[in-house]
N, C-alpha and C positions, 0 to 999 in steps of 0.2 A: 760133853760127848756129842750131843747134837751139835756142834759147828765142826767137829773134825770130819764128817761123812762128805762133806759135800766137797771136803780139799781131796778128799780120797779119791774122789771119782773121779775131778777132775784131771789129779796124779794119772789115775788108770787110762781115762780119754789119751792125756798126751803120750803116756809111755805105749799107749798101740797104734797112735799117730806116729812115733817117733819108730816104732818095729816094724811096722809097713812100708816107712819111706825106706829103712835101711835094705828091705828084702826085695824092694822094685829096681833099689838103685843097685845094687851086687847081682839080681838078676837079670835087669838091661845089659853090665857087664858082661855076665858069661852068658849070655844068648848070641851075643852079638859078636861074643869069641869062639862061639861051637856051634850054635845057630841050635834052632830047637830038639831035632836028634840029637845031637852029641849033647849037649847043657844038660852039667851035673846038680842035680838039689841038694848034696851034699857041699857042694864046692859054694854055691849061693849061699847056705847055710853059715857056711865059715865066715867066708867073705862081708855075710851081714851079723855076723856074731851072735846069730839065735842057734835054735836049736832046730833040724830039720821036722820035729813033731811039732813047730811053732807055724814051721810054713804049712802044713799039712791041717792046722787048725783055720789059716786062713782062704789056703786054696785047696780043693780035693786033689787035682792033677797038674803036674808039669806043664800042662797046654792049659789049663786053666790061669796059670801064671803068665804064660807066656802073651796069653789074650790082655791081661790087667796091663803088662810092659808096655803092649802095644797100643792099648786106650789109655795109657798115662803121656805115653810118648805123642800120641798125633795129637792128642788133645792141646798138651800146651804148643807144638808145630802152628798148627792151624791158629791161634790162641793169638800167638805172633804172627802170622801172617796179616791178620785180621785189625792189626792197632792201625797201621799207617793210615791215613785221608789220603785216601788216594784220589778221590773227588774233586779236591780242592788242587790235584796236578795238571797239565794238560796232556792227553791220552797217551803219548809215547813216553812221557816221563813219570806217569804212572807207571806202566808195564816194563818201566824199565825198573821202578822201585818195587817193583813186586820180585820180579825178576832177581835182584840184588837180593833180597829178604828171604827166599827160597837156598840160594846159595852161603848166602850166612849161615843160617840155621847149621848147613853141614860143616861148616867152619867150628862156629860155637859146639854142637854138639859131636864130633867126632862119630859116636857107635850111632848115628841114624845111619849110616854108610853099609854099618851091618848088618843091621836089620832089615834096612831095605834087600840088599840082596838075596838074605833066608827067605824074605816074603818073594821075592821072583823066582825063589824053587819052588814056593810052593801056591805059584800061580794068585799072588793076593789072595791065599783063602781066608785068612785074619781081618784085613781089612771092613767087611761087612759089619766086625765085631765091635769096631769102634764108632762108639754112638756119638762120642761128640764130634769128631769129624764126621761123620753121615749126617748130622745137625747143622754145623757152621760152614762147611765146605760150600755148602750148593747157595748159599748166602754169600760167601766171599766170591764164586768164579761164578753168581750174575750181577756182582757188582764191575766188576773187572770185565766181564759180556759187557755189560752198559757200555761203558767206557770204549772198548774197545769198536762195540757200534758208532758210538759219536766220533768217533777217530776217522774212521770210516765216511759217515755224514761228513764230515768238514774236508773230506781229500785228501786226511794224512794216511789213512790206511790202506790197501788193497782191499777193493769190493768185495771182491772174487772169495775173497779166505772167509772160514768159517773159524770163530773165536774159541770153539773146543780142542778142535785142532790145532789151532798157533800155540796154544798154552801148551800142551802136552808135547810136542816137540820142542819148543822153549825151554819148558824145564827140565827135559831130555837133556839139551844142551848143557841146562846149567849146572847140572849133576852127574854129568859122565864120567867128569875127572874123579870124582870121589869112588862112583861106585864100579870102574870100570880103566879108570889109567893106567893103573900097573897093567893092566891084560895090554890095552893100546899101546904102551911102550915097548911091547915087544913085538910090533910092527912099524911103530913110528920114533923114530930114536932121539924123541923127546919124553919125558916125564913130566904130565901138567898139573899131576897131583901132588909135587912135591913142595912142600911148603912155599919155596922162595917162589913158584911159578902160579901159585892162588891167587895172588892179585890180578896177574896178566890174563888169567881164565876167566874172571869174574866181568872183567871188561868187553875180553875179547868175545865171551858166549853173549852175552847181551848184545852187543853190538852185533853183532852176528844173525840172531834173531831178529832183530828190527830192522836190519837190513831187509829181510825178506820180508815185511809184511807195511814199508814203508813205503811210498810211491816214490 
């Protein structure tokens, strides 16, 4: 009897490892299809085949959930942002592979598109809540500061430009399409977020961007 305890628990460990990923991942889902007002806990429930008392043992509230999504999600974002050497590039082709890796992300993961925009209704007030991006973030953009100062030092960059600003309009660029194309296509009678036009945007926003900050 003493050696079956310790398979038990280990059983228990995984099986609440294994009902948490299901209730973050069915919850990423429908947040990101109703955005935090509308997102039903019954419909998560289903979705991740627990029982609605099961979510409620691990989160008190709906926005308590909605917080975990949102530090599950930037966390491994930033996570990958974070692998490339970008060190070992030379400063434009750095910021061009960052650039490239920020636009992936929304490739690979479709529902950050959504999220993101629930969080601009409601002004990033979520964002503060995610510890490990407020951790590894300000570590990745002054490494990419560096870089982008030495770019600078050597002549390739514009003086003038400040590196907080280039980046946040850069990755403006590089995410418009996603979170924002269908609205521009009903001004511009092209659609850049449709699958077949992903390649052409990922090129053409980078390039775009280092146009303006290239001498």
């Amino acid at each position: 009897m003493d050696d079956v305890a310790p398979i038990d628990r280990r059983t228990r460990r995984k099986s609440k490892k294994e009902g948490l990923k299901h209730i973050l991942t069915a919850a990423t889902n429908e947040f990101c299809r109703a955005g935090l007002a509308g997102a039903k806990l019954d419909v998560i429930a289903m979705e991740a085949g627990v029982s609605k008392q099961l979510i409620h043992h691990y989160f008190r509230t709906k926005a308590e959930l909605y917080a975990a999504v949102m530090e599950e999600v930037s966390a491994q974002a930033i996570q990958q942002l974070s692998i490339p050497d970008y060190e070992s590039l030379g400063p434009e082709d750095a910021i061009r592979v960052f650039l490239g890796g920020v636009f992936d992300l929304f490739v690979r993961w479709p529902f950050l598109s959504g999220l993101f925009n629930d969080q601009s209704l409601y002004g990033g007030e979520h964002i503060p809540e995610c510890r490990e991006l407020k951790r590894r973030s300000p570590q990745l953009m002054a490494r990419l500061s560096t870089i982008f100062r030495a770019g600078q030092s050597a002549g390739t960059f514009r003086k003038e430009l400040e590196p907080d600003a280039v980046f946040a309009v850069a990755i403006m660029a590089m995410i418009g399409n996603f979170t924002g194309g269908k609205i521009i296509a009903g001004f511009i009678p092209a659609d850049f977020s449709a699958p077949e036009r992903l390649g052409f945007w990922r090129t053409f926003a980078a390039d775009f961007a280092l146009s303006a900050i290239v001498r």
